[in-house]
N, C-alpha and C positions, 0 to 999 in steps of 0.2 A: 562665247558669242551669244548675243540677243536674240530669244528667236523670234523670229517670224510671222508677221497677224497675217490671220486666214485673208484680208481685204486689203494689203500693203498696195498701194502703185493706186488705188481707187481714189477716184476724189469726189467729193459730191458737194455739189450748192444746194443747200436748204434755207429756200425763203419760207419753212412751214414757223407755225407759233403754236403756244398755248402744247397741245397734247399730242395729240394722233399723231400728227405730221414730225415732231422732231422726237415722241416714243421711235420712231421708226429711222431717224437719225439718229440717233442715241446707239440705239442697237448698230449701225451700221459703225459708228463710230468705236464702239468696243471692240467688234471686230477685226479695226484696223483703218478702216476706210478715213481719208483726210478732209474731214467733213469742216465746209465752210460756212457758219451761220450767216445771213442777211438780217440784219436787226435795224430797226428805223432809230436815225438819229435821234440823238435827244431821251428817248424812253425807250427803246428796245423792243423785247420780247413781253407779251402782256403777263406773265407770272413773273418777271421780276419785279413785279408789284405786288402780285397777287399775297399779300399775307395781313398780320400775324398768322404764323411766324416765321421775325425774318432773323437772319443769321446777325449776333451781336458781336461787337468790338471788344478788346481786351477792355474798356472801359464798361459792359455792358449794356451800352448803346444799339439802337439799331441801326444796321446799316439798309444799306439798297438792294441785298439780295433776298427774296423770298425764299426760305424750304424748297416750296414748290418749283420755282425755277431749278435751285440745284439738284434736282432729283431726275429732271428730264434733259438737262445738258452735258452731263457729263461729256470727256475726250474731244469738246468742239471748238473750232477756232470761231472768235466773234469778230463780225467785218461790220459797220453801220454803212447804210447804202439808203436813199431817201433815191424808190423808184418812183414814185410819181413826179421824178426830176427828168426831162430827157437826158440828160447826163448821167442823170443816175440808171436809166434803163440801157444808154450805151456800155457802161462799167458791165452792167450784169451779165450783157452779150459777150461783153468779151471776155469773161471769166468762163461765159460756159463753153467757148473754146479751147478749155484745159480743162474740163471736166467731164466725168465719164456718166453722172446720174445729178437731176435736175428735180428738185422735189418744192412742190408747193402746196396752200390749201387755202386759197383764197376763194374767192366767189366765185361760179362760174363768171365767166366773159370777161374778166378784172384783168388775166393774164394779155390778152387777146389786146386790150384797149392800151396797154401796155407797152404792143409789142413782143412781148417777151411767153407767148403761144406756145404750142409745140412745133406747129406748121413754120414759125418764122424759127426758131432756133435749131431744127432742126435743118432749116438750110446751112445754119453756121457748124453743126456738128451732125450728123448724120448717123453716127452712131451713140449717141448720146437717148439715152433709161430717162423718161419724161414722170414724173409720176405726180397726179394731183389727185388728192384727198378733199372730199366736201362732203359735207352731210347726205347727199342723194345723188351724186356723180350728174355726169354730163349731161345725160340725156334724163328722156321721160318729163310727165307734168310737176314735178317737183325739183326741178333739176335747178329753177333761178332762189328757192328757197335756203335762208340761212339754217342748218341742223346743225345743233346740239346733243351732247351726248343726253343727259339730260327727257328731252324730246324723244331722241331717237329709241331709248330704254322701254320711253312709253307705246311710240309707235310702231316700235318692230317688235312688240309682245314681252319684251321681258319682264315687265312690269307686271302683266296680267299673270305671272305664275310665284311672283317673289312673294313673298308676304306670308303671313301667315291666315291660315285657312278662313274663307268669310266668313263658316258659320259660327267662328272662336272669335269674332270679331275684326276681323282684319280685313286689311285693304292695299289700295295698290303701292309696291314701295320698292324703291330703286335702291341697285346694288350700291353697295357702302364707298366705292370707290368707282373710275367713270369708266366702265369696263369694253362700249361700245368705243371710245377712244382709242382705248389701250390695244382691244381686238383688231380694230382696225390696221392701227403702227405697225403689231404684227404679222398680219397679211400683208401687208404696205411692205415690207422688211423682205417678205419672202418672195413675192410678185419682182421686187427691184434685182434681189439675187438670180432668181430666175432670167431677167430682161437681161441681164448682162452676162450670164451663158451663152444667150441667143447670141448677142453682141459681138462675146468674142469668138463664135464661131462661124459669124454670117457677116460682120460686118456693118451691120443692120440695127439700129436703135426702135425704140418703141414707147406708145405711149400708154401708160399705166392709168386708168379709171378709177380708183378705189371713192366707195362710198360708205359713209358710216352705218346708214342703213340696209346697203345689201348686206355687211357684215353682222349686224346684228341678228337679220335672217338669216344665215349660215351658223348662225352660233345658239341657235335655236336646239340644236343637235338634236340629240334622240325626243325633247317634245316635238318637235315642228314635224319630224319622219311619224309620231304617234299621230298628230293630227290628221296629216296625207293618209296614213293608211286605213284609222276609221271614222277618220268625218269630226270625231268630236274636239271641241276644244277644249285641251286640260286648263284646269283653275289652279289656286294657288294652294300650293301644300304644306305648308310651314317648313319647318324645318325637315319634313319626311320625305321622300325619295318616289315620285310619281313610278315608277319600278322595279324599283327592288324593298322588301320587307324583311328583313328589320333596317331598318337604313336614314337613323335622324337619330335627334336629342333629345335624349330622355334625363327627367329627372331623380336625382339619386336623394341618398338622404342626406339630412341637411350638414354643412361643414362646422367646422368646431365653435366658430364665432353664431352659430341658429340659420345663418344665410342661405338663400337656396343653394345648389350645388347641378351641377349638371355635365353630361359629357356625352360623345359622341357613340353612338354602335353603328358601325359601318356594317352590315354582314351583307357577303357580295353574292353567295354562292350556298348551295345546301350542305356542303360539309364544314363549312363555317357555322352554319346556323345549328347544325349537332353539337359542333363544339362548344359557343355559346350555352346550347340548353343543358349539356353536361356542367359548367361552370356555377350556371346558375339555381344547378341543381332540381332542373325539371326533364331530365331527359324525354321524357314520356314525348314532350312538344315535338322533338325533332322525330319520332316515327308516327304522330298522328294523322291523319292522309289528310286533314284539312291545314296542316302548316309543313307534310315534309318536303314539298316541292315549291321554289319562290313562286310559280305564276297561283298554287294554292294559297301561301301568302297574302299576296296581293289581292285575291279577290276575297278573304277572310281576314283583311286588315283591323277592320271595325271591331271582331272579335280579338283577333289575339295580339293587338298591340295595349287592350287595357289589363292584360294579364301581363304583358310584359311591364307596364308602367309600375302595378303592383309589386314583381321582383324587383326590377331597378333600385326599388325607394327603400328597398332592406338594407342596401349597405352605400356605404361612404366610395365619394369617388376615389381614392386614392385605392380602395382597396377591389374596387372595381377595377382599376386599370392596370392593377398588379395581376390579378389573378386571367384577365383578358389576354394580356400583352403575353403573359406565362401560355396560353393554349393557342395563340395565333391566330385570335381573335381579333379584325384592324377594328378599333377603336382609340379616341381621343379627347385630350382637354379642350376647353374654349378657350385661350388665352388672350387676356388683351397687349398690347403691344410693348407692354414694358417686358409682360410673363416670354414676347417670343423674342425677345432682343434677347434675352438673358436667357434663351433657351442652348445647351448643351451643342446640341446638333446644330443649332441654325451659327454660333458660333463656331464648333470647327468647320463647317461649311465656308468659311469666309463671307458671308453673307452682309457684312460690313466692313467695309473700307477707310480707315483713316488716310486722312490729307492734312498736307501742310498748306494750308490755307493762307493767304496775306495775312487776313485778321482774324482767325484763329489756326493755332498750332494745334495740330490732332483733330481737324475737325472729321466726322465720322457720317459716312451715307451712306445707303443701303449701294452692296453692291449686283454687279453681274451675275445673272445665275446661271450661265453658259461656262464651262469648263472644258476645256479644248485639249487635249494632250498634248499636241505638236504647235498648236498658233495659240495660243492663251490670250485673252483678250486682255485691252489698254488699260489702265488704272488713271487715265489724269480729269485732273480738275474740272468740273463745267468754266468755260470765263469768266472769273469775276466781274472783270472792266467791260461794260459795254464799248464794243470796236477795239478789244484789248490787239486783238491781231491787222486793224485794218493796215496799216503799215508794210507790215511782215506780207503781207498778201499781196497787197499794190504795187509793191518794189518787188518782191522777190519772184511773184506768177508774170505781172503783167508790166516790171521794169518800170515803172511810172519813180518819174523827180521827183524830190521834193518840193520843188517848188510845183511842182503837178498838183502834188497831193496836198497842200497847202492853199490853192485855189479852189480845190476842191470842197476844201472844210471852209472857206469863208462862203462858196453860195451854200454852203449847209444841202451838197450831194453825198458827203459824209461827214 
């Protein structure tokens, strides 16, 4: 027997685009949940553009799906719906009559001018999970403004600590990937799980606020609680660890081609950092009262990280991470994305998924990193076809003709 997703019986309308809003239907959808995309005719979702690079045909050609699209749609059914149709915002109502979570991230007030509110839908369903996602949420003086992740990186501080140090020349620099989007989906993901406990045990739906910026203040973590407690605002610390010492990249000596070489020393704790100083053969470090304790560390950084730079650069990283790894030392490579596709673990992990794709056989995307014992999450495809499902949906949810649906597709409401 097949088992079971943690989310079976769920259904959710997602009119979200681009990141945050369908990260958080992605997720939902692995889980299980029978997640309906709303994609505008014609063009769809803005990342099925968004490339090179985009997925090629057995002839090498490119086709209409971006990377980027297939990496945030997985497990979703595509429906095309043109709401700025009254027709089209009737369809949407009455879809959200058989659905349990309602997710968007359009501008404020767009939903409202629509129609399609939480106030008005939720007369049509009452226990229906509302969840809208925007740069700065509903309220407050920022609240009619468009945020970007981007922006957001910048304005809610993350920028101010990424980088590497000013006085080493650096400056403000945004994470490699859009992580205030991503953070957000996440919390989006968990807020929506949570509304629907409420749900089914009251009856009672609810509307979900998430904003890209409160999240990025909440993901501030341990700086943001440093700043509260003494006033100061930390800077940027390159690749080192605003509290704990030894805790960044250091460079080793050079690898066989003269190239630089470098790798990680995580040391979390003082009998780590004993262990380390036994490795690298200075014991002495780990009982002198100015490094045996981290908060001495930390306030003797300037001192004893250019004696650790010193050790480091005696030996080659291979052999540094042998004899690291050997005493339980957490340290690591830098690897770029071919070194972790092809890394051991991240392979037996399953952490890639092939698919039999229309136009490619075996195509390969990163997958879910959620492992479930009893509900394992979905493996299928994002949809190729923009409105691959509208059909399936229209006739089978909401029993609509063909000739319904064929009227439908001449005013171009799908």
């Amino acid at each position: 027997m097949t088992p079971m997703n943690s989310l079976d019986g769920i259904r959710v309308l997602d009119l979200s685009r681009v990141l945050a809003g369908p990260w958080c239907t992605q997720t939902l959808a692995d889980l299980g949940a029978d997640v309906i995309k709303i994609e505008r005719p014609g063009s769809g979702d803005d990342t099925r553009s968004w490339g090179p690079p985009f997925l090629k045909d057995p002839q090498g050609h490119d086709t209409a799906e971006a990377a980027y699209y297939l990496g945030t749609n997985r497990n979703k059914r595509s429906v095309t719906c043109d709401i700025a149709q009254p027709a089209g915002q009737a369809l949407i109502r009455e879809l959200v009559a058989h659905c349990h979570v309602f997710v968007e991230n359009f501008k404020v007030g767009d939903m409202a001018r629509y129609g399609l509110d939480y106030a008005s839908l939720k007369a049509l369903n009452p226990r229906l999970v509302y969840c809208s996602i925007t740069g700065f949420g509903q309220t407050g003086p920022y609240r009619e403004r468009a945020g970007y992740d981007y922006a957001v990186q910048g304005m809610g501080g993350l920028m101010s600590v990424t980088g590497e140090r000013d006085d080493l020349g650096g400056g403000p620099q945004k994470v490699g990937v859009a992580v205030a989007d991503l953070f957000t989906g996440m919390y989006a993901t968990v807020a929506v799980l949570a509304a629907l406990r409420h749900a089914e045990r009251t009856g009672e739906g609810q509307q979900i606020d998430m904003a890209l910026l409160d999240t990025q203040v909440a993901m501030l973590a341990n700086l943001g609680a440093n700043y509260l407690v003494n006033g100061k605002a930390p800077g940027r610390a390159g690749n080192a660890h605003q509290n704990i010492v030894p805790y960044q990249v250091f460079e080793v000596a050079p690898a066989a081609d003269g190239s630089k070489d470098h790798l990680i020393l995580a040391v979390g704790n003082d009998g780590q950092f004993a262990k380390f100083c036994a490795v690298a053969g200075r014991p002495d470090l780990a009982t002198d009262p100015r490094y045996a304790k981290n908060q001495d560390r930390v306030r003797n950084r300037a001192v004893l990280v250019p004696l650790l730079e010193s050790l480091m650069a005696t030996r080659g990283k291979a052999e540094w991470l042998a004899a690291l790894e050997a005493a339980k030392v957490p340290c690591g490579a830098i690897n770029n994305l071919a070194e972790v596709f092809a890394d051991p673990q991240v392979q037996q992990r399953g952490m890639v998924t092939s698919w039999n794709h229309p136009v490619k056989e075996g195509l390969q995307l990163v997958a879910s990193p959620m492992k479930l014992g009893a509900t394992p999450v979905r493996t299928d495809l994002p949809p190729p076809l923009l409105g691959q499902h509208t059909a399936d949906v229209l006739g089978g949810l909401l029993n609509y003709s063909d000739a319904r649906m064929s009227e439908l597709r001449t005013t171009g409401v799908i």
